[in-house]
Backbone as XML, in Angstrom:
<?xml version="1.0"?>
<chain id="A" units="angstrom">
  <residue number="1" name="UNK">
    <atom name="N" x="2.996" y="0.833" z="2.791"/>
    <atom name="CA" x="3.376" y="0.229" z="4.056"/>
    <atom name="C" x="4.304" y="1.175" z="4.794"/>
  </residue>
  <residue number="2" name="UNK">
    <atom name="N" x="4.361" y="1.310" z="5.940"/>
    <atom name="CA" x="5.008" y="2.081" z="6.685"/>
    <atom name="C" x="6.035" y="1.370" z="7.416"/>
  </residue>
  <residue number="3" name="UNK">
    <atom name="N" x="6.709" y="2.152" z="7.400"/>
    <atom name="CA" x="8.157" y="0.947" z="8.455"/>
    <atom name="C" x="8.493" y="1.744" z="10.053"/>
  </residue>
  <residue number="4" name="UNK">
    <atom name="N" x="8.046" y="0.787" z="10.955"/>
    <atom name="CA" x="8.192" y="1.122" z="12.313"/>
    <atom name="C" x="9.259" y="1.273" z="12.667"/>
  </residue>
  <residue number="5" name="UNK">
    <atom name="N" x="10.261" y="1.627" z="13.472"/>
    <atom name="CA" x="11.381" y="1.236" z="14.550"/>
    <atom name="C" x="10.798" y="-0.378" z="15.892"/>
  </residue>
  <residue number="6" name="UNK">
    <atom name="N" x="11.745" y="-1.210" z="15.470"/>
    <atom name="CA" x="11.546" y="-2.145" z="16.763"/>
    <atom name="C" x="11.212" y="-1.980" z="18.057"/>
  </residue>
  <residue number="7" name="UNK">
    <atom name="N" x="11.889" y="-0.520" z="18.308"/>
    <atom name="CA" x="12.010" y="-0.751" z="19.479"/>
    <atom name="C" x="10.800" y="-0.470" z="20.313"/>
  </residue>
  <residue number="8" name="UNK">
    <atom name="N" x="10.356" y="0.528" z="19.648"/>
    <atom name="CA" x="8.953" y="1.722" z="19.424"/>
    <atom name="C" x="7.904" y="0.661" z="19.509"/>
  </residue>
  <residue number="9" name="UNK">
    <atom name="N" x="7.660" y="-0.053" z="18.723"/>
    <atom name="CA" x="6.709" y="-1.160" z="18.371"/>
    <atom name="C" x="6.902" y="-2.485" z="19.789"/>
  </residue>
  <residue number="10" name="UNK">
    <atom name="N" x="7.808" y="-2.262" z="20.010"/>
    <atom name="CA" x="7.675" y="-3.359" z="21.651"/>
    <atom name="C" x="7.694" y="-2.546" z="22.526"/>
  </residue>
  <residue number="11" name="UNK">
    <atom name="N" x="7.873" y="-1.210" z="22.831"/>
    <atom name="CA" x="7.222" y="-0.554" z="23.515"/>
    <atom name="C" x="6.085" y="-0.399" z="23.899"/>
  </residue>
  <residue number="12" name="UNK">
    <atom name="N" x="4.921" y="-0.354" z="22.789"/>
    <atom name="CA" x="3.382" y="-0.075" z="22.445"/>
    <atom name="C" x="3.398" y="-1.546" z="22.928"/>
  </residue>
  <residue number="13" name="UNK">
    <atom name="N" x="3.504" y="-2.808" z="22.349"/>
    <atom name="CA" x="3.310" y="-4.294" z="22.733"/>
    <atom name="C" x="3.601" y="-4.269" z="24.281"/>
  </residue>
  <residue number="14" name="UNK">
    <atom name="N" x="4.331" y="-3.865" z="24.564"/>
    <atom name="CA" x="4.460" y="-4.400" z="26.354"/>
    <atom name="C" x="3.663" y="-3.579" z="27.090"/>
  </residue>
  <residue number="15" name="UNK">
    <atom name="N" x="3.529" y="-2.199" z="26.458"/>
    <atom name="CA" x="2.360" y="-1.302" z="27.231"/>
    <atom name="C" x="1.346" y="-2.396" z="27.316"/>
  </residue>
  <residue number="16" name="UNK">
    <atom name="N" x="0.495" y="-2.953" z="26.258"/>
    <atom name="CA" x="-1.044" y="-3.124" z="25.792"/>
    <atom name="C" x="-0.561" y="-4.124" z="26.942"/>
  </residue>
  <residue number="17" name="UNK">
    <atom name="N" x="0.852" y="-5.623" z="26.504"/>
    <atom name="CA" x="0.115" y="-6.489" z="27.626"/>
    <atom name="C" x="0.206" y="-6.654" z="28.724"/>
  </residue>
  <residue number="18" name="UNK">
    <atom name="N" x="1.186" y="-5.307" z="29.093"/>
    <atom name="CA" x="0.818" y="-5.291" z="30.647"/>
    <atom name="C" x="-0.274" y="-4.497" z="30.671"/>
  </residue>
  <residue number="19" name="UNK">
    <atom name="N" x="-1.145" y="-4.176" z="30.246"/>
    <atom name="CA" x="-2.698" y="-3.760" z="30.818"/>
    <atom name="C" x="-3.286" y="-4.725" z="30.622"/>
  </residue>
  <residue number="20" name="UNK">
    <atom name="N" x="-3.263" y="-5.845" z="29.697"/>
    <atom name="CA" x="-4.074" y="-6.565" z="29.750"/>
    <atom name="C" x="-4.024" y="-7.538" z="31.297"/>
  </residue>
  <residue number="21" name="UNK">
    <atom name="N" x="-2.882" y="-7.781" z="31.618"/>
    <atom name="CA" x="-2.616" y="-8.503" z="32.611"/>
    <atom name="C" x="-2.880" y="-7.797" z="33.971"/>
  </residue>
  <residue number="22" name="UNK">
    <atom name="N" x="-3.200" y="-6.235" z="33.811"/>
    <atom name="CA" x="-3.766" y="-5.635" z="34.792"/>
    <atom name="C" x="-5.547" y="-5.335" z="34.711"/>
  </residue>
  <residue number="23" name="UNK">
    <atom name="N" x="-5.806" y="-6.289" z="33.896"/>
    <atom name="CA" x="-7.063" y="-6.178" z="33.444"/>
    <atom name="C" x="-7.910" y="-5.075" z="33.275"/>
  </residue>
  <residue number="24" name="UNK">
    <atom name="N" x="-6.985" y="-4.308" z="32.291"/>
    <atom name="CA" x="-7.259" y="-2.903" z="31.749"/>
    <atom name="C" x="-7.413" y="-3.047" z="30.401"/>
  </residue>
  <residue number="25" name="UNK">
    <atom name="N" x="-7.584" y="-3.953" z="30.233"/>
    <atom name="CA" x="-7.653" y="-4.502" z="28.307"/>
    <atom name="C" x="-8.470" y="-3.848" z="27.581"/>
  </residue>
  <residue number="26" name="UNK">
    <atom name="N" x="-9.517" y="-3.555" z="28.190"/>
    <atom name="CA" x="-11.023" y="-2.762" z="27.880"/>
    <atom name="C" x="-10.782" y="-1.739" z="27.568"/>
  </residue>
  <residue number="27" name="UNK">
    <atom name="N" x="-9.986" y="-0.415" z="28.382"/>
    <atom name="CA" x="-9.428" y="1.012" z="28.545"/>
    <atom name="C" x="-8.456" y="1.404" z="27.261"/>
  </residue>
  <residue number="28" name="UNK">
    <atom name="N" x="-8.964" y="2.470" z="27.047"/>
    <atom name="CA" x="-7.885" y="3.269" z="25.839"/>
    <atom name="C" x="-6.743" y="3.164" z="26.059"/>
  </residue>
  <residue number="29" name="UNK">
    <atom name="N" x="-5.530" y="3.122" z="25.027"/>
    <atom name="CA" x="-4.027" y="2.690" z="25.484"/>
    <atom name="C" x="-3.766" y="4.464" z="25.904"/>
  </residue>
  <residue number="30" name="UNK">
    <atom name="N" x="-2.600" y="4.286" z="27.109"/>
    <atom name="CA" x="-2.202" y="5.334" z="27.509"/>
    <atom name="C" x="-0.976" y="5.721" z="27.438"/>
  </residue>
  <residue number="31" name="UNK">
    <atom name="N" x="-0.139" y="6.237" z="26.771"/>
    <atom name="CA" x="1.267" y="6.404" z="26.493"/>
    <atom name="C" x="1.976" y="7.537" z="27.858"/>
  </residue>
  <residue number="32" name="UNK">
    <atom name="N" x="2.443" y="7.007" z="28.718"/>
    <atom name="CA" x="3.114" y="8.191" z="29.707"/>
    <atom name="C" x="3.817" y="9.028" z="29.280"/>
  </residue>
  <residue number="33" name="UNK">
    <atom name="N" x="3.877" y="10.123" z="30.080"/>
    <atom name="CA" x="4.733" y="11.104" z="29.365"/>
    <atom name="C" x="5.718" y="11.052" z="30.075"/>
  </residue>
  <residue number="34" name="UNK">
    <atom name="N" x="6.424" y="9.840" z="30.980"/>
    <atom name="CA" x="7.755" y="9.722" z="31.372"/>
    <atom name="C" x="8.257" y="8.841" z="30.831"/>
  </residue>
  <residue number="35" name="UNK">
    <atom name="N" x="7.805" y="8.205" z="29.750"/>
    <atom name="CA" x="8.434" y="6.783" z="28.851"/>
    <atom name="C" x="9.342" y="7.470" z="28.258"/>
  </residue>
  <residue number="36" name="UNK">
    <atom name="N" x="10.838" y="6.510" z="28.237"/>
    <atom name="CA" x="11.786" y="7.337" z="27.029"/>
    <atom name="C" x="11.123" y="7.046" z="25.924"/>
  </residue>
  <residue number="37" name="UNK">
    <atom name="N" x="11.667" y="7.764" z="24.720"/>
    <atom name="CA" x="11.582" y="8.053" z="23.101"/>
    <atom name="C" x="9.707" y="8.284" z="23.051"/>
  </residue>
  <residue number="38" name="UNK">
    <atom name="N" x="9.039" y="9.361" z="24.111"/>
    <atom name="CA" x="7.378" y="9.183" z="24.044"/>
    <atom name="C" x="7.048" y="9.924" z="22.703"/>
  </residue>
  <residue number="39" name="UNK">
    <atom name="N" x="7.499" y="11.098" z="22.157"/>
    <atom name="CA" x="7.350" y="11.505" z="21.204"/>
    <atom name="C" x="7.120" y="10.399" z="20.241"/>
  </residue>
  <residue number="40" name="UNK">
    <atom name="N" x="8.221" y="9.279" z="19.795"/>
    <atom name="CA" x="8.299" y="8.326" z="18.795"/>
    <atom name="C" x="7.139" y="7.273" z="18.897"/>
  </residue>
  <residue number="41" name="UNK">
    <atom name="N" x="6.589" y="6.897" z="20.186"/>
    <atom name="CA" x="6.268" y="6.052" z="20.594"/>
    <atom name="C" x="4.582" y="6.717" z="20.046"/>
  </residue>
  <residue number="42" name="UNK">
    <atom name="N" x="4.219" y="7.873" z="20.408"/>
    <atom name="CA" x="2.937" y="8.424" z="20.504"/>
    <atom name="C" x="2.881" y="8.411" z="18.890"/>
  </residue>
  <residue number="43" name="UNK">
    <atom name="N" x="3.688" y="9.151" z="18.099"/>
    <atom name="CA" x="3.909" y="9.017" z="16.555"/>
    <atom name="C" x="3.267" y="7.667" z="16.093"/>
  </residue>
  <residue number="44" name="UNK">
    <atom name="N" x="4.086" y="6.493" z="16.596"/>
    <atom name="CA" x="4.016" y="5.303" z="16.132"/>
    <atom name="C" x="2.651" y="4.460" z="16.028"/>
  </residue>
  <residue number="45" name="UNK">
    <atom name="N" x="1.851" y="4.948" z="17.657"/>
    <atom name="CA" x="0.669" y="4.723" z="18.072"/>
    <atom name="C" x="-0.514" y="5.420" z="17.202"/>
  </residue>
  <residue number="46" name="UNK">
    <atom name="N" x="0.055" y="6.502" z="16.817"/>
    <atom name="CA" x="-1.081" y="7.453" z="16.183"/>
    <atom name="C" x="-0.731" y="6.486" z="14.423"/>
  </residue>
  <residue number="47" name="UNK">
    <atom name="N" x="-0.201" y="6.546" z="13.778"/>
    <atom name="CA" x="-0.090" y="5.996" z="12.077"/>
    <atom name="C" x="-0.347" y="4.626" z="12.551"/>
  </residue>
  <residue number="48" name="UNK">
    <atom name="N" x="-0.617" y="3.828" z="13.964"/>
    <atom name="CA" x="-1.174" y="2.498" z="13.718"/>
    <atom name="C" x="-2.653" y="2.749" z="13.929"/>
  </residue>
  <residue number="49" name="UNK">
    <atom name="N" x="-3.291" y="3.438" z="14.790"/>
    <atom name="CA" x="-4.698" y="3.998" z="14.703"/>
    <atom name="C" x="-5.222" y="4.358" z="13.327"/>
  </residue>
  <residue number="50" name="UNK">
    <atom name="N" x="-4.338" y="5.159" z="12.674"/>
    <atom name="CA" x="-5.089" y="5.597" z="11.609"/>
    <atom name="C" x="-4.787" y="4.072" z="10.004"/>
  </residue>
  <residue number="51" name="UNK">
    <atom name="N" x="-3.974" y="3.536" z="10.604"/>
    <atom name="CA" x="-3.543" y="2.445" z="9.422"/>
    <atom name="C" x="-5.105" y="1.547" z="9.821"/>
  </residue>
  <residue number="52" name="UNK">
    <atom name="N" x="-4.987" y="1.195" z="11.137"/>
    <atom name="CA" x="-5.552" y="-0.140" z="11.417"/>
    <atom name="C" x="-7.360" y="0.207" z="12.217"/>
  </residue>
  <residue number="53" name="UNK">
    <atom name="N" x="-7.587" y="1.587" z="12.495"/>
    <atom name="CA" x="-9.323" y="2.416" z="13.087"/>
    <atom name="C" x="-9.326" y="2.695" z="12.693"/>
  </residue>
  <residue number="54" name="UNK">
    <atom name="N" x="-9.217" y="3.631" z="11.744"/>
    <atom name="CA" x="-9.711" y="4.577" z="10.717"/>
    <atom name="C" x="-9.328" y="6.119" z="11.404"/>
  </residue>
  <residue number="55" name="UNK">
    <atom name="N" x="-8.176" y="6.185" z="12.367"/>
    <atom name="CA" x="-7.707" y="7.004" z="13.127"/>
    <atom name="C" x="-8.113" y="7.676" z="14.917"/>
  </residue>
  <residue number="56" name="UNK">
    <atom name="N" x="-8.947" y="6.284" z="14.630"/>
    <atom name="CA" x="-9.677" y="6.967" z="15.996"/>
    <atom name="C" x="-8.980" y="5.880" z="17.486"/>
  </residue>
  <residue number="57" name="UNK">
    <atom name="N" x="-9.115" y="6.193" z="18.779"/>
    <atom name="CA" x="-7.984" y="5.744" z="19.419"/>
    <atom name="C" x="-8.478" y="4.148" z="19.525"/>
  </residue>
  <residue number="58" name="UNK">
    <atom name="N" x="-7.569" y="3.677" z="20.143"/>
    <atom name="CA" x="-7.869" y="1.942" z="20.190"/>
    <atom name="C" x="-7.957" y="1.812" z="21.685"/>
  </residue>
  <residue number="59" name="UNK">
    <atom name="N" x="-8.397" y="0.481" z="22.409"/>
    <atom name="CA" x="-8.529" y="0.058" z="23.231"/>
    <atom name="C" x="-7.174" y="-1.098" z="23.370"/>
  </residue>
  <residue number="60" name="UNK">
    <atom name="N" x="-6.479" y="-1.500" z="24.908"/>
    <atom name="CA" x="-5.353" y="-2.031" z="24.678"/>
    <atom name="C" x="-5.187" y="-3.629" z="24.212"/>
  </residue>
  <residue number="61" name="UNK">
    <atom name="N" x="-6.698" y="-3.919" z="24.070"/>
    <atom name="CA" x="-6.868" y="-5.565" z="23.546"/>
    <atom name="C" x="-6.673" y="-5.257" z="21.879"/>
  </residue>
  <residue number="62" name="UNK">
    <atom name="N" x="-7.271" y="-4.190" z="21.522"/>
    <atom name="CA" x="-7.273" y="-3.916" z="19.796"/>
    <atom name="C" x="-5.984" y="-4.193" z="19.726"/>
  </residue>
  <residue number="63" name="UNK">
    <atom name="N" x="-5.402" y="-3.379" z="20.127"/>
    <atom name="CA" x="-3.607" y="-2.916" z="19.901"/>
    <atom name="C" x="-2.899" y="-3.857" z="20.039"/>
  </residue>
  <residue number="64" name="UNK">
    <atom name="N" x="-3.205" y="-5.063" z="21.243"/>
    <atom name="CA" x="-2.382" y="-5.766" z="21.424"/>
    <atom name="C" x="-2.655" y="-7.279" z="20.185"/>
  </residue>
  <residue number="65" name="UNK">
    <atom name="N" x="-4.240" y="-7.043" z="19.956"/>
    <atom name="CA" x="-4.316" y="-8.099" z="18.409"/>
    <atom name="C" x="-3.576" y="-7.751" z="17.340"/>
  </residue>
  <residue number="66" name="UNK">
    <atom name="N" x="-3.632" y="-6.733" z="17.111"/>
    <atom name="CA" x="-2.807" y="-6.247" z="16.190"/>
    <atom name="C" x="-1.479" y="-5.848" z="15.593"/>
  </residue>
  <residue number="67" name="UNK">
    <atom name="N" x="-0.504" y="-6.003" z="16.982"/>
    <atom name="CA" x="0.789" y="-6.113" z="17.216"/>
    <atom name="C" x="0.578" y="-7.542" z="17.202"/>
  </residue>
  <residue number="68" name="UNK">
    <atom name="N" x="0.399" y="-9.113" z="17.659"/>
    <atom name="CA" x="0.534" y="-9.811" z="17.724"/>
    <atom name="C" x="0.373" y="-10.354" z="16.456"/>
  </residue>
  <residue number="69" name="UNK">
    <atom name="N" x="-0.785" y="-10.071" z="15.487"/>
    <atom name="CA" x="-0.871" y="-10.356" z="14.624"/>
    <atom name="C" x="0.109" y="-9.525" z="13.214"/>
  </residue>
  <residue number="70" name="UNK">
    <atom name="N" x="0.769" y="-8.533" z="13.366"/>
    <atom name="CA" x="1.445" y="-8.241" z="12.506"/>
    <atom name="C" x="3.143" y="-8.775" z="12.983"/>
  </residue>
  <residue number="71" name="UNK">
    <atom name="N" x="3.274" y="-9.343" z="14.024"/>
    <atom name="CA" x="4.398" y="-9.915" z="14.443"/>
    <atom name="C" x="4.928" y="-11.120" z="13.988"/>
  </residue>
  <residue number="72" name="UNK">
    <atom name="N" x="3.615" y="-11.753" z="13.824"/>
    <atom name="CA" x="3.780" y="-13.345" z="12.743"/>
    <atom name="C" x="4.801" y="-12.905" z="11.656"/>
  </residue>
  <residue number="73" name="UNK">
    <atom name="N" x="4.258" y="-11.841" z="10.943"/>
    <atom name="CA" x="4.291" y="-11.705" z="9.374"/>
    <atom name="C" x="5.650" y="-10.447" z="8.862"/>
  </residue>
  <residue number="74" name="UNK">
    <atom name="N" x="6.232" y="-10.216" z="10.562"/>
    <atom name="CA" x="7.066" y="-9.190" z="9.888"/>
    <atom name="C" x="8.583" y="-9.652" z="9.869"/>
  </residue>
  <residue number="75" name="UNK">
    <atom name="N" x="9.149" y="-8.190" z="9.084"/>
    <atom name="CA" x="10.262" y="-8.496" z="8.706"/>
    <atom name="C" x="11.569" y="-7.682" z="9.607"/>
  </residue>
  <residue number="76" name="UNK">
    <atom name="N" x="12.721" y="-7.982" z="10.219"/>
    <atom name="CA" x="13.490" y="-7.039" z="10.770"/>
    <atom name="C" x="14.804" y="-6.877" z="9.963"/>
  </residue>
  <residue number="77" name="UNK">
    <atom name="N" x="14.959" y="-5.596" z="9.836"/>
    <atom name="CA" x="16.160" y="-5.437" z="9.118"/>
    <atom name="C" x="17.020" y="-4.664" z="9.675"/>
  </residue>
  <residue number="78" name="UNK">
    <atom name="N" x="18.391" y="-5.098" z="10.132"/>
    <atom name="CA" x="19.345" y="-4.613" z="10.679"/>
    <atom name="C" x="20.310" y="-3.374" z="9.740"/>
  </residue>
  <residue number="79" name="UNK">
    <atom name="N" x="20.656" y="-2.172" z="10.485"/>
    <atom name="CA" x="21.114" y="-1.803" z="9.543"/>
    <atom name="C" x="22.721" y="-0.739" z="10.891"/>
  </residue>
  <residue number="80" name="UNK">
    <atom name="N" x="23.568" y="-0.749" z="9.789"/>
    <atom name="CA" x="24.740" y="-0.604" z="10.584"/>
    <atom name="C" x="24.520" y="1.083" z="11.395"/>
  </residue>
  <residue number="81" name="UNK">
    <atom name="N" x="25.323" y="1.267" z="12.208"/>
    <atom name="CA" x="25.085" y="2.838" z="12.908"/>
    <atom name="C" x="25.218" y="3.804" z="12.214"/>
  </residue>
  <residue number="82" name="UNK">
    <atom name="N" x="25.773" y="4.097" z="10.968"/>
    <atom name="CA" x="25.888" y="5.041" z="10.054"/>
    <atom name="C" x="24.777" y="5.140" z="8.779"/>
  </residue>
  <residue number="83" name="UNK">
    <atom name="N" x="24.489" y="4.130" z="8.661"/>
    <atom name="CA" x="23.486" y="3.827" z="7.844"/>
    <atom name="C" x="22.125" y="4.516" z="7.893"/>
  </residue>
  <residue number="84" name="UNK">
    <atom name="N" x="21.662" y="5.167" z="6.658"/>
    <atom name="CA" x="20.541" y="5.952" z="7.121"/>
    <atom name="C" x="19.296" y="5.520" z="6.815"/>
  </residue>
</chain>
């Protein structure tokens, strides 16, 4: 199992459903390259492609089933600012 960052992971979630709500749901997810933390974010996107397609890119309805559905079931763990 791989462990995401929160923040990274509602990043990718608000991308997918605001396309869906722009009725772009159909279209490959597109990560801008003016989003802060895009490096992390593109990282994050790529090890959920390859966890959850078999590495190949997703469409933003896939992505957004799949964040929704691993959202039920997850766990958040707080950890202090020094803490590594």
């Amino acid at each position: 199992m791989k462990d995401f960052d929160f923040e990274i992971l509602h990043k990718l979630y608000a991308t997918s459903k605001i396309a869906k709500y722009n009725k772009q749901e159909n279209e490959l997810v597109f990560i801008s390259k003016r989003r802060k933390n895009n490096d992390e974010v593109t990282a994050a996107y790529e090890a959920i492609c390859e966890l959850f397609n078999g590495g190949e890119p997703m469409t933003n309805k896939k992505l957004l089933d799949i964040l929704q559905r691993a959202r039920k079931n997850s766990k958040v763990i707080l950890k202090r600012e020094n803490e590594k």
